[in-house]
N, C-alpha and C positions, 0 to 999 in steps of 0.2 A: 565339716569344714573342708574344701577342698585345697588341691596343690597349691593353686593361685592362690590364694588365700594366706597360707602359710611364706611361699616365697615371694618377697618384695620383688625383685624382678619379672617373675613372673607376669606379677601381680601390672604392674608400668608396661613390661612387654605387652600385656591384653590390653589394659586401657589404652593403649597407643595405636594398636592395629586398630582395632574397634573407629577409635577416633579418625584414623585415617582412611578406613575404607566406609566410614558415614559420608566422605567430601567426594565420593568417587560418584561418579553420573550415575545414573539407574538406564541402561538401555539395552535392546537385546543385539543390536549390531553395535563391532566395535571395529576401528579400524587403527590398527598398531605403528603408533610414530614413534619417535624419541622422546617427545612428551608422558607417554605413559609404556612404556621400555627401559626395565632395569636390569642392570650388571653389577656382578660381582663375583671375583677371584671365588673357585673351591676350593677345598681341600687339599687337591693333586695341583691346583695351580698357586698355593703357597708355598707348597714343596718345590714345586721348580722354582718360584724365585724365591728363596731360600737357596737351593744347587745355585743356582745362577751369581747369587753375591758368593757364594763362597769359589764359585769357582773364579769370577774377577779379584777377590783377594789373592786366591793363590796366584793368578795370572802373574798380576803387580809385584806380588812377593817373591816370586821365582824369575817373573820376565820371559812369563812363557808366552811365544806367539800364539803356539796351536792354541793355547789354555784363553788367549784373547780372541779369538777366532769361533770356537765352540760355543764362548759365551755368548757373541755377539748374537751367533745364527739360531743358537737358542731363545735368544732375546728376540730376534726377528720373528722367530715361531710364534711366539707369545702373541706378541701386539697382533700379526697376521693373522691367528685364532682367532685373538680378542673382535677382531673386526667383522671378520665371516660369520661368527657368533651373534652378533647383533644384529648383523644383516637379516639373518635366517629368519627372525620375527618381526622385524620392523617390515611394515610395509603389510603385512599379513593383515584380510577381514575377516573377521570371526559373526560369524549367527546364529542365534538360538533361535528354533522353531518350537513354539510353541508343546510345553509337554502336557498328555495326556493325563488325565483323574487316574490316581491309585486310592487302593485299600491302605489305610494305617498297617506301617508294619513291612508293606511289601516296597521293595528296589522302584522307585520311582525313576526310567529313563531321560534323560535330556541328548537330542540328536544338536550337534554344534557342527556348522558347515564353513570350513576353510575354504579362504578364496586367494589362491596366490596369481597376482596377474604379472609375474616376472615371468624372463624366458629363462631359469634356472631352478631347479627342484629344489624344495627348503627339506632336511632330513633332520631327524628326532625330535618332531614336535610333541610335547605330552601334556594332556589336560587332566584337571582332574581338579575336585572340590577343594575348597582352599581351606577350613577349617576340618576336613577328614585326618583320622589319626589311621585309616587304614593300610597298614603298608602297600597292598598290591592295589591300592584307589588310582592309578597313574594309568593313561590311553595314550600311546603314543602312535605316532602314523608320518608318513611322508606326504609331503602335498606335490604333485607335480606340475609343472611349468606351464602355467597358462591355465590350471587348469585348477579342481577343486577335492575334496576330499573331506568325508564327513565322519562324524566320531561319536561315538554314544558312553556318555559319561551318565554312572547311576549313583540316585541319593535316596535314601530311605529317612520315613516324614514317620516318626512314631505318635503324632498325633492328627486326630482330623482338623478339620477346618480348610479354610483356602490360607496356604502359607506363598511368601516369596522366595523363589530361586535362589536356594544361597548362590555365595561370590563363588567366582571359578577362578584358578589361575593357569597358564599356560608358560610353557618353559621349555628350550633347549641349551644342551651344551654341546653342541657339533660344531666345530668336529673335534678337539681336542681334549674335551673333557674339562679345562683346566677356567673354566668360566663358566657362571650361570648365569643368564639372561631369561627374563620373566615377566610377568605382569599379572596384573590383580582385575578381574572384569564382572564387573556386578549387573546381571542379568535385570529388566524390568517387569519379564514376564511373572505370574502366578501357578502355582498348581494347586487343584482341590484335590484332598484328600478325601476319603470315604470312612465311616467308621469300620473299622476290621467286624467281620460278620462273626457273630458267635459258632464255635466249633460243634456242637453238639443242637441246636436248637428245637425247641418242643417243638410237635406240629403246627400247621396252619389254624389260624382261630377260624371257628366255623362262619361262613357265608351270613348274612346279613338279607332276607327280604326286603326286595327290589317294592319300589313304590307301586304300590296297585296290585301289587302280587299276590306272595302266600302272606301268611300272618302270624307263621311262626319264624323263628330263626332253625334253620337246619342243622343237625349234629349228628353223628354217629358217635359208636363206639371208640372208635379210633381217634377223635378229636378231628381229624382232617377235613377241608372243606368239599370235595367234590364227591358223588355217587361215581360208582362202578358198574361196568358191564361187561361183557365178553368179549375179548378182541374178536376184531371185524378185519378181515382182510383188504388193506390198501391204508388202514388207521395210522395216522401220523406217529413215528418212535416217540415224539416227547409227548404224547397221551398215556404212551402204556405208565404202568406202575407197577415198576420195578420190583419194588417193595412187597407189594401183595403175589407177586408171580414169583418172588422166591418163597413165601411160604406156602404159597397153595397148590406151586408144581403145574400152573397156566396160567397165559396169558392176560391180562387181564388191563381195562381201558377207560379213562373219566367218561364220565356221562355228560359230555357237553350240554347236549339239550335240557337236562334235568337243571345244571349249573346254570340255565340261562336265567333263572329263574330268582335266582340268588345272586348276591354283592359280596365278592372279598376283599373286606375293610381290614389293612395292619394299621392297629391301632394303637397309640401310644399308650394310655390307658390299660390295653388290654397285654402288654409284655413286662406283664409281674412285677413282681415289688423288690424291686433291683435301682440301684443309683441311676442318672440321667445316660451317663458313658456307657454301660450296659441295658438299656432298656433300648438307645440306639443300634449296639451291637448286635441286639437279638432280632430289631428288624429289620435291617440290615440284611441278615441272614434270610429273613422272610421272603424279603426282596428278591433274594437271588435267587431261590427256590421258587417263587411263585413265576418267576422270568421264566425260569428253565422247563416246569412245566407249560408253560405255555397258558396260565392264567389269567384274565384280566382283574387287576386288584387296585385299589386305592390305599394312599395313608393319611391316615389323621395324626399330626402333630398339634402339641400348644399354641394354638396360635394361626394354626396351617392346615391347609385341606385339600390332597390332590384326588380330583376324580378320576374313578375305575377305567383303567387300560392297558392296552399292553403294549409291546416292544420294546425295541432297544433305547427310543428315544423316552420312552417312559419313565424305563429303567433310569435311566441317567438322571432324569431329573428327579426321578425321587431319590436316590443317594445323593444327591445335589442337597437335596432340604435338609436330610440326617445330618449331613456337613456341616451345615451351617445352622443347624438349630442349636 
């Protein structure tokens, strides 16, 4: 059972946010009016007016000029803050650009572009994720006049799938400290997630005969899928194998030609007898490895079948499918 749970306020303060940023538009530009611009006194600004009544009592009760005087201009401060304060985000565009696919687990960036088109610089502006409990989750920046300024706010997705951009809120107290002014802005964009790749993963399952070809399936000892040969001078770094050149004390290079011969299939089926989230995770990992070597490979999912290829547009699209399978 968690806090909310236990504390009834808590418990109404969640239902209440929740309920109130459901009525918020879903977009990825926003443009900040008095409509969605909120205030309210801080801390340091209950305290001074707190000073402020006690010093107009003593004024009245002593009949002090200066003591009527102080308070006033302090009074003046107040409201003059309070104004500047609201000014500094009203009027502000805010944009989110599109964020890239992360791995489960890892800081997923969001780049948000201020656009102040006043001829005066807005100072302590700070964004940052609106249900984050992380103390130092706050980006603050100045936008100057006329001009633009961009801010890269990070949120971490411990699950795959395609999730939405949580809400962000944006906030200054300039210049006085004694107000905050803020807003709540719920992005429309998506980000996919990847399943985190497995840390240690077995090798590559061996190659598959290509239609018309050999008629056996290929294997060594090693489990891995490609032949070896002696490095060739001018042979591409992501050929060599690392692996077998630290223990053999030479260089050593895949057998392209030989691999042409053979299919490498990561196949759902064949990444063990592990739950759905780890039999992901493990080809996941395949993926990445078979990327980096420079392989061309296919994946079979339930359901799903991508043909053998390579590069980066490959890649994406097969952690594309583990996401969303």
């Amino acid at each position: 059972m968690n806090a909310a749970a236990l504390n009834p306020f808590a418990f109404v303060r969640h239902r209440f946010q929740r309920w109130w940023q459901s009525r918020l538009p879903l977009s990825d530009t926003t443009s900040l009016t008095q409509r969605n611009v909120y205030i309210l006194p801080t801390r340091p600004g209950f305290m001074l007016g707190f000073t402020m009544l006690l010093l107009l009592v003593a004024s009245i009760n002593y009949q002090l000029n200066l003591g009527y005087l102080l308070t006033f201009l302090l009074a003046g401060s107040a409201v003059a803050g309070m104004h500047v304060c609201h000014a500094t985000l009203r009027g502000l565009t805010m944009n989110l650009q599109a964020p890239e696919a992360q791995f489960a687990g890892a800081a997923a960036t969001l780049t948000v572009t201020l656009t102040n088109e006043r001829r005066a610089t807005r100072y302590g502006i700070g964004l940052a994720i609106l249900d984050s409990t992380n103390k130092d989750r706050w980006v603050w920046t100045d936008v100057p006049p006329q001009a633009m300024a961009t801010v890269h706010v990070a949120f971490k997705a411990d699950k795959r799938g395609l999730h939405r951009v949580p809400p962000l809120t944006a906030e200054t107290r300039f210049p006085l400290g004694t107000f905050r002014v803020w807003t709540v802005w719920r992005p429309a964009a998506q980000v996919l997630v990847y399943p985190t790749p497995e840390a240690f993963p077995p090798p590559l399952p061996p190659g598959e005969p290509r239609a018309g070809g050999a008629t056996a399936t290929r294997t060594n000892t090693t489990g891995e899928f490609d032949g070896v040969r002696a490095y060739r001078r001018g042979d591409p770094l992501k050929l060599v194998i690392w692996k077998k050149a630290a223990k053999a004390d030479e260089l050593v290079s895949r057998d392209t030609q030989q691999a042409q011969r053979y299919e490498l299939w990561l196949d759902h089926a064949q990444a063990g007898h592990l739950d759905i989230e780890h039999k992901l995770s493990r080809l996941a990992a395949w993926v990445v490895q078979a990327d980096r070597l420079g392989l061309d490979y296919g994946v079979r999912l339930p359901g799903q079948e991508i043909k053998p290829a390579g590069g980066e547009a490959h890649k994406r699209r097969c952690l594309e499918a583990l996401a969303l399978c």
